[in-house]
VMD Tcl script that draws the C-alpha trace (Angstrom):
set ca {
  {0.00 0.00 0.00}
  {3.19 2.06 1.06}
  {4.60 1.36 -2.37}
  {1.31 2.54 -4.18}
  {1.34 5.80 -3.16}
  {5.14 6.37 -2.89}
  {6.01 6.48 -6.47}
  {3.66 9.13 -7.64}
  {4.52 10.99 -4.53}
  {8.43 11.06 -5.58}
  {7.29 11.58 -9.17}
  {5.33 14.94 -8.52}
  {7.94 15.99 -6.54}
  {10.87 15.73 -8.82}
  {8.50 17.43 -11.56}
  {8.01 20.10 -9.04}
  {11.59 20.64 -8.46}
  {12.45 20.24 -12.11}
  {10.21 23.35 -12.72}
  {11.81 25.23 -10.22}
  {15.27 24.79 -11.25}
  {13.87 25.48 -15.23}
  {12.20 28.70 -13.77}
  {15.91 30.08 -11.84}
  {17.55 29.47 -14.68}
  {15.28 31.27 -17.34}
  {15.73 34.55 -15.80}
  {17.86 37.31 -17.69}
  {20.73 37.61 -16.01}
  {22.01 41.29 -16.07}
  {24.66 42.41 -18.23}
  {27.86 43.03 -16.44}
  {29.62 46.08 -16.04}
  {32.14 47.22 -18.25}
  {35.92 47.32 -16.79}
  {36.75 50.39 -17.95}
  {33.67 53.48 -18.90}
  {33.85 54.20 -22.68}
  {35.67 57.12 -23.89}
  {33.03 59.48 -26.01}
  {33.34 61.97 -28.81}
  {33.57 65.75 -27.87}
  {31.88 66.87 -31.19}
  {28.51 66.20 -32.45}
  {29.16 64.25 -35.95}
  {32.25 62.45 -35.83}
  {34.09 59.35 -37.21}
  {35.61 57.02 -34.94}
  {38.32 54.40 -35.33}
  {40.36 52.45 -34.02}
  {44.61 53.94 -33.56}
  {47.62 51.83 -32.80}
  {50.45 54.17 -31.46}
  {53.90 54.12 -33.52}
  {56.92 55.82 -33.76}
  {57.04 59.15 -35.82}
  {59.13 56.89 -38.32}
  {57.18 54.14 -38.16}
  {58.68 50.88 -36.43}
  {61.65 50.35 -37.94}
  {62.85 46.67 -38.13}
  {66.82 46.46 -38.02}
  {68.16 43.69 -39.67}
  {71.99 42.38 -40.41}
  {73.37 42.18 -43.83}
  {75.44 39.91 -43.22}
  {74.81 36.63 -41.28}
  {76.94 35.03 -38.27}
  {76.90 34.87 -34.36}
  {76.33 38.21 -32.43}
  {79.74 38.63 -30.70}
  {78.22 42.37 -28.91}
  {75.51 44.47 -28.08}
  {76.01 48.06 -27.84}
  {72.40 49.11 -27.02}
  {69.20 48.36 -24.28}
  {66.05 48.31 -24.49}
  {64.88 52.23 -24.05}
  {68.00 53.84 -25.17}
  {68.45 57.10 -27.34}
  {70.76 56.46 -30.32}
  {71.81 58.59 -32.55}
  {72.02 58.34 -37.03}
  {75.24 56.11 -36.93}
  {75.34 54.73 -32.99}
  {76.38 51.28 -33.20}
  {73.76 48.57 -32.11}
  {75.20 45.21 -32.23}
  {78.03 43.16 -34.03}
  {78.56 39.96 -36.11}
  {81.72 38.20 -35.04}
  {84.37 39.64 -37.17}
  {87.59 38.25 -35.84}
  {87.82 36.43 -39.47}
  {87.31 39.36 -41.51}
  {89.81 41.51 -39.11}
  {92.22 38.19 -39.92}
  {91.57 38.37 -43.43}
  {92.41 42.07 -43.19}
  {95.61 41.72 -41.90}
  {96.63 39.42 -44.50}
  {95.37 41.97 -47.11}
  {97.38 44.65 -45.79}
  {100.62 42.57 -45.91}
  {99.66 42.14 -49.53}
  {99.48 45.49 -50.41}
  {102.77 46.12 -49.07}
  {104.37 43.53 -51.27}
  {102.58 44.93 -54.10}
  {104.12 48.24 -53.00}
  {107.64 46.59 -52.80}
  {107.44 45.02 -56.30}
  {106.15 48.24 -57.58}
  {109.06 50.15 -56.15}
  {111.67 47.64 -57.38}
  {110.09 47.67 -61.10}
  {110.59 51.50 -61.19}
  {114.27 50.95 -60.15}
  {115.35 48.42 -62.45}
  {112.83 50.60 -65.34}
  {114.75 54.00 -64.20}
  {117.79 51.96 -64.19}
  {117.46 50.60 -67.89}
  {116.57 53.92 -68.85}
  {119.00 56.44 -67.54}
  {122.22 53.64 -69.23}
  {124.04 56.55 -71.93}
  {124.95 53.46 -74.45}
  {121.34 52.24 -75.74}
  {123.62 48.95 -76.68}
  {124.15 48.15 -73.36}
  {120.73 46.45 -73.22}
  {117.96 45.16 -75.78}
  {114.91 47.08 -76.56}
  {113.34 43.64 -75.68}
  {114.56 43.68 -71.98}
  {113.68 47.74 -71.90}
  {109.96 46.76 -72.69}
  {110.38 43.66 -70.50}
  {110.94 46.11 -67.62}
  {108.38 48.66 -68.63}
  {105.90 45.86 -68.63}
  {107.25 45.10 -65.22}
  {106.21 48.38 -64.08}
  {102.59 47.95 -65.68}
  {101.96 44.70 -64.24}
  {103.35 45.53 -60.47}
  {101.52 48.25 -60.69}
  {98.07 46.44 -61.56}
  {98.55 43.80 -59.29}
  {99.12 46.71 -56.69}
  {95.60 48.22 -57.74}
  {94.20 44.59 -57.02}
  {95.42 44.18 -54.01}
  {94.22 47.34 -52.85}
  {91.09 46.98 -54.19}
  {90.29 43.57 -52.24}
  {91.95 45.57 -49.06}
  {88.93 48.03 -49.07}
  {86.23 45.52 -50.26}
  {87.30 43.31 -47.16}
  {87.65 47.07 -44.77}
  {83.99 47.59 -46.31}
  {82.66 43.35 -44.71}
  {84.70 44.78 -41.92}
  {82.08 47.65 -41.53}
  {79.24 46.17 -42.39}
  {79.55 43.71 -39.65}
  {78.28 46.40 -37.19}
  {75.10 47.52 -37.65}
  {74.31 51.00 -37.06}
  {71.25 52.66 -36.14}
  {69.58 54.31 -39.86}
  {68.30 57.43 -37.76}
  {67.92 59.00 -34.38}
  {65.13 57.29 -32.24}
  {64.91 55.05 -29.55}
  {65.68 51.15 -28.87}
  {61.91 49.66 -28.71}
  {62.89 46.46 -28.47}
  {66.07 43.93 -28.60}
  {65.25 40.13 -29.63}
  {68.64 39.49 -30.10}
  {71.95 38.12 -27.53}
  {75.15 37.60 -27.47}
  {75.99 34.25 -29.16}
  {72.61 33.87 -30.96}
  {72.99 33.15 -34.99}
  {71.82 36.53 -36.85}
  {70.09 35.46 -40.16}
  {69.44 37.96 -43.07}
  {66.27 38.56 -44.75}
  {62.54 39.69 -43.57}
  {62.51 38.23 -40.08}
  {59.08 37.78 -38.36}
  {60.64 39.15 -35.13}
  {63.29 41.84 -35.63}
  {66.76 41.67 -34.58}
  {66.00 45.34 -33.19}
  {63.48 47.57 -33.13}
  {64.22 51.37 -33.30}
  {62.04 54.43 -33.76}
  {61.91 58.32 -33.14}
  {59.28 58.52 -30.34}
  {59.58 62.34 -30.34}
  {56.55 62.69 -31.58}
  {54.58 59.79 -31.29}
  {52.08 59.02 -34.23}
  {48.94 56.92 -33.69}
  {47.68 55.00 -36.98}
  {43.91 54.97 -37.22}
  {41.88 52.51 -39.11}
  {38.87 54.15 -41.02}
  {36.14 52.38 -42.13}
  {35.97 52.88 -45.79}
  {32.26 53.63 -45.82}
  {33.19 56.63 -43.70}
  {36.19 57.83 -45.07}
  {34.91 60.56 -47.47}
  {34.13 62.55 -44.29}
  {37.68 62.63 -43.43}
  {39.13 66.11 -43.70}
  {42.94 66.53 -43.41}
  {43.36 69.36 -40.30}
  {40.36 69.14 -38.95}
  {39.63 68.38 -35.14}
  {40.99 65.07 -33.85}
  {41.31 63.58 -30.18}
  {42.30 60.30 -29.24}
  {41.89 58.68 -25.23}
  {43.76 55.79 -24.25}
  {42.42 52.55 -24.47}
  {41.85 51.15 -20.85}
  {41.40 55.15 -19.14}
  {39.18 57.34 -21.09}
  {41.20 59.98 -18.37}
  {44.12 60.35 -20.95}
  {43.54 61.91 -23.63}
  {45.44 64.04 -26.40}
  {44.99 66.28 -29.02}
  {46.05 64.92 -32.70}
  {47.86 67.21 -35.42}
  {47.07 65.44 -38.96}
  {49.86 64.19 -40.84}
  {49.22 62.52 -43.53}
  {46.53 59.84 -45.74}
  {47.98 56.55 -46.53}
  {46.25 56.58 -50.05}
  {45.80 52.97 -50.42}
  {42.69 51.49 -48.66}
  {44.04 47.97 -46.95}
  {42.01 45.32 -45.46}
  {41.26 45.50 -41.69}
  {43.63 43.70 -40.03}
  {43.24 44.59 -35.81}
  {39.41 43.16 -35.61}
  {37.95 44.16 -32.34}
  {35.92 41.11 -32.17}
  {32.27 42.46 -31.94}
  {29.39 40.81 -34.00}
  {28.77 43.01 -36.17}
  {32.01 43.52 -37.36}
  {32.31 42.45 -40.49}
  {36.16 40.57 -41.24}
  {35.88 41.85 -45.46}
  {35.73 45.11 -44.02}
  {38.94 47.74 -45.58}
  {39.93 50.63 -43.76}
  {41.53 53.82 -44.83}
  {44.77 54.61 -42.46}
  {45.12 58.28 -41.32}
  {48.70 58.96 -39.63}
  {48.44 61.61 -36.51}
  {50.94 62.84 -34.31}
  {50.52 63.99 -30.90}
  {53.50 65.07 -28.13}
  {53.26 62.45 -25.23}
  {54.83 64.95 -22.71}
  {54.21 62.85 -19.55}
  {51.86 61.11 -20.34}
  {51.98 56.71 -19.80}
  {51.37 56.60 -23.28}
  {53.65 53.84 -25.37}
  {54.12 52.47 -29.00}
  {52.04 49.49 -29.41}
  {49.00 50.66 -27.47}
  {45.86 50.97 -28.76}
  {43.76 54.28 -28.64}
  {39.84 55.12 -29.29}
  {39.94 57.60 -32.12}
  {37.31 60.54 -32.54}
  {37.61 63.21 -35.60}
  {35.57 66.14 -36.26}
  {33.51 65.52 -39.56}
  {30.45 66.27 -41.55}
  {27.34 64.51 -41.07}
  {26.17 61.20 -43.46}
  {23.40 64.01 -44.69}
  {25.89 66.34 -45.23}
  {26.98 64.58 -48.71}
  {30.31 65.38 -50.07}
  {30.25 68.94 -49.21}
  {33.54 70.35 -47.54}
}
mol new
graphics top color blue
foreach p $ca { graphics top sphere $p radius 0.5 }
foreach p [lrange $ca 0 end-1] q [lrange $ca 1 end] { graphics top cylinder $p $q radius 0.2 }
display resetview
């Protein structure tokens, strides 16, 4: 009789509690708060974009052209070089070797010079022209020519081997600042387009930000017109941008933001700013919220 009753008694009440747990876990759970508040525009139409912070330069990759084992580094991560500071250096002690040995073979080219102008100005300054054969007179003068050739060629491969000599330290292309190092003392240096530069160096003073237009708004684009941009992460930082320049050629969007609506065919026009960091935590690499002044979508093409 126990039994009878029992099961429908257990059945109701796991339906019961099924319908409970169904109706907790249909409610709308509220959205949570953002990290960090949005930045927002200062002007009434704008366009917005996206900005990646560079060097005035742009990022300049420093690569070797020559290949071999870094033997020194000259430079640390932050440091202000100058056009022509030395960075780092491929092992050289061969080429200083082979240097040496084409020094001493300049000076024997030297000596055999020397000796065929002797025995030439010898020949030459005799008073009885039968004394010696106009074949051993033109054996001497070709003496001269061909000491004096080999002398050219020895001097020649003296400053093509001071020149692998040089080019073994690499030396910073312009005045800037050492962004990053990937590269130590005993590690193999390979030529080419590298994935990861040896170095990075660029002129931080100013600071450029690159900003990503969408290219359904870049007609309203003006060059000089009013541009801010506030730091990704503290909408508290923000600086004013001086316009620099279009890159004319619209690219496809390559730092997606990954939101749903957008859209990964989407190609953006790049707009360089520039902006003076003063104090400012603001560093290359960062990403920035971009707003610039511009006409209205009703506006048409009007300036």
């Amino acid at each position: 009789m126990i039994r009878k009753y029992m099961l429908p008694v257990l059945a109701a009440t796991g339906f019961g509690f099924a319908v409970v747990i169904v109706v907790k876990g249909s409610k709308t759970l509220p959205p949570a708060p953002p990290v960090v508040a949005p930045s927002m525009s200062p002007y009434l139409t704008f366009v917005a974009g996206a900005g990646l912070v560079e060097a005035s330069t742009e990022n300049i990759a420093i690569g070797t052209q020559l290949a071999g084992i870094v033997s020194k580094i000259y430079v640390a991560i932050g440091d202000r070089v100058k056009t022509g500071d030395p960075l780092f250096l491929i092992d050289d002690r061969a080429t200083r070797a082979e240097l040496a040995t084409r020094r001493a073979a300049v000076k024997v080219a030297e000596a055999d010079l020397a000796n065929a102008k002797n025995q030439l100005a010898l020949a030459e300054s005799l008073t009885d022209k039968r004394a010696m054969s106009v074949e051993e007179l033109d054996n001497r003068r070709y003496a001269v020519q061909t000491a004096d050739a080999k002398l050219t060629q020895a001097q020649t491969d003296l400053q093509a081997t001071q020149t692998t000599l040089e080019r073994l330290t690499v030396h910073a292309p312009v005045d800037g600042q050492v962004l990053q190092v990937k590269v130590h003392v005993g590690e193999f240096a390979p030529t080419g387009v590298l994935a990861q530069p040896l170095v990075l160096l660029g002129n931080v003073e100013p600071l450029c930000v690159r900003v990503d237009v969408d290219e359904n708004d870049a007609w309203r684009v003006r060059p000089n017109t009013a541009a801010v941009a506030y730091l990704r992460g503290n909408n508290q930082i923000k600086v004013p941008l001086k316009f620099v320049r279009f890159e004319p050629y619209v690219i496809p969007k390559q730092s997606l933001t990954g939101e749903s609506t957008e859209r990964v065919d989407t190609r953006v026009l790049q707009v360089i700013y520039s902006f003076d960091r003063a104090d400012l935590p603001i560093y290359t690499g960062q990403q920035m919220d971009i707003y610039i002044e511009a006409p209205g979508h009703d506006e048409g093409g009007k300036s």
